[in-house]
C-alpha positions in Angstrom: 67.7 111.2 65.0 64.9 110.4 62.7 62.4 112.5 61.3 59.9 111.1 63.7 61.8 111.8 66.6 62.1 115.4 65.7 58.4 115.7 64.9 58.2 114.3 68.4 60.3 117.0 69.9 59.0 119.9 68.3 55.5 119.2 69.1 56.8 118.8 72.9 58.3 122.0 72.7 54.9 123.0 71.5 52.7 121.2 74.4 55.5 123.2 76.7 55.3 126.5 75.6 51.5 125.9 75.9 51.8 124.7 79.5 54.0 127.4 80.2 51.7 130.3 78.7 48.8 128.9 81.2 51.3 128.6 84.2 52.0 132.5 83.6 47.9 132.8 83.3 47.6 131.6 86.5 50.3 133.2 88.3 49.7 137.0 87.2 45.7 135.5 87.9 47.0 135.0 91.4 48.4 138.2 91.8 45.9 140.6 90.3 43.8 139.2 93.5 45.9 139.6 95.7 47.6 135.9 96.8 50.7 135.5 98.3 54.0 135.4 96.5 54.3 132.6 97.9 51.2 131.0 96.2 52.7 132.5 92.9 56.3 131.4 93.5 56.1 127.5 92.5 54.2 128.3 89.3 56.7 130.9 88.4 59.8 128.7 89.4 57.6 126.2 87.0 58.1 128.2 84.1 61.7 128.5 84.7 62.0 124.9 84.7 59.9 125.1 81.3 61.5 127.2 79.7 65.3 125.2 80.3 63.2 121.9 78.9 62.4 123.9 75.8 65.8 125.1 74.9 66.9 121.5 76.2 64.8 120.5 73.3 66.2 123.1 70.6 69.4 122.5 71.5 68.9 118.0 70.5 68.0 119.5 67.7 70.3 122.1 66.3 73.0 119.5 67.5 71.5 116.9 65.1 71.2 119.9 62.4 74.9 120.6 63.2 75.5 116.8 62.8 74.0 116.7 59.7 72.2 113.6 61.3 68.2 112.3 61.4 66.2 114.0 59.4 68.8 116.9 58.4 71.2 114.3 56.6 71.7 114.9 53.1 69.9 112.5 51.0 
């Protein structure tokens, strides 16, 4: 993994957490009026899915830490 690839990853993580923080917004927006839990359900099932891309991403990374690979390898 090169350092550009992991500058790549971290800032995904970043645009996720993001996307998932408005998702949440949204859902508890939904239910302060009054929606359905059905309404809610997708966007919270969304944040789920979210949240298992961002430790998807953490865990490319610690492996390529543990590796001592990409940007981690000793120079």
């Amino acid at each position: 993994m090169t350092f550009e690839h992991a500058a790549v990853l971290v800032e995904s993580a970043s645009d996720l957490l993001a996307l998932g923080n408005r998702l949440d917004i949204i859902a508890h927006a939904l239910a302060e009026t009054g929606e359905p839990q059905a309404h809610q359900q997708p966007l919270i099932d969304a944040t789920g899915h979210i949240g298992d891309a961002m430790r998807a991403v953490f865990a490319a990374l610690e492996a390529a830490h543990a590796d001592g690979g990409g940007p981690f390898r000793e120079r």
